[in-house]
C-alpha positions, 0 to 999 in steps of 0.5 A: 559600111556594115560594122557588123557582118555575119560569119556567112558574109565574112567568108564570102569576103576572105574566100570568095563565092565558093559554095559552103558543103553544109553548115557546121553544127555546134557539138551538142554536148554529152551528159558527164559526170560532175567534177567534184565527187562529195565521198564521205568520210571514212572511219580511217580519218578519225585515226591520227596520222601518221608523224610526217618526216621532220628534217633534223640536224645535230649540232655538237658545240664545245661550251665554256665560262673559262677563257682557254679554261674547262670545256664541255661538249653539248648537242643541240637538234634544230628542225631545218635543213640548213646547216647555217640556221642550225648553228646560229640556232645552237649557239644562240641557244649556248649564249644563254648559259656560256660565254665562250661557245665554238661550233665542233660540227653540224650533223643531219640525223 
């Protein structure tokens, strides 16, 4: 058997001998633009962009050296939206200078 028919032949099996109206031709393709457009750069791009937004928390910590002895307050600002990473942050940052740290509230700015 042929292991290679030809679209004709291959009709002629699956439809029968129906007579074919005219042969279709391939579209012929149109001129089009290219898809990438090359636009030299403006004067605007030397400018400095503008500071994109930066998600902030504030995180106030109670800090002392003292066990139940005088306490301050300090504020640390982490760039995340984790409140959970913030205060690991802040109290890492704390452990640094004071012994006994407890978290008072994490806020967003």
């Amino acid at each position: 058997m042929n292991q290679e028919l030809t679209e004709e032949e291959m009709r002629r099996a699956l439809f029968g001998k129906a007579q074919i109206a005219a042969p279709i031709a391939p579209p012929v393709a149109k001129e089009t633009a290219p898809d990438v457009v090359i636009v030299p750069p403006a004067q605007s791009a030397k400018k400095k962009a503008a500071k994109a937004f930066t998600p902030r928390l504030k995180v106030i910590l109670r800090v002392g050296n003292i066990f139940e002895g005088e306490t301050q307050e300090i504020t640390h600002e982490a760039d995340t939206l984790s409140t959970l990473l913030a205060e690991q942050e802040a109290v890492k940052a704390a452990r640094k200078k004071f012994r006994y740290v407890e978290v008072v509230s994490v806020k967003s700015m």
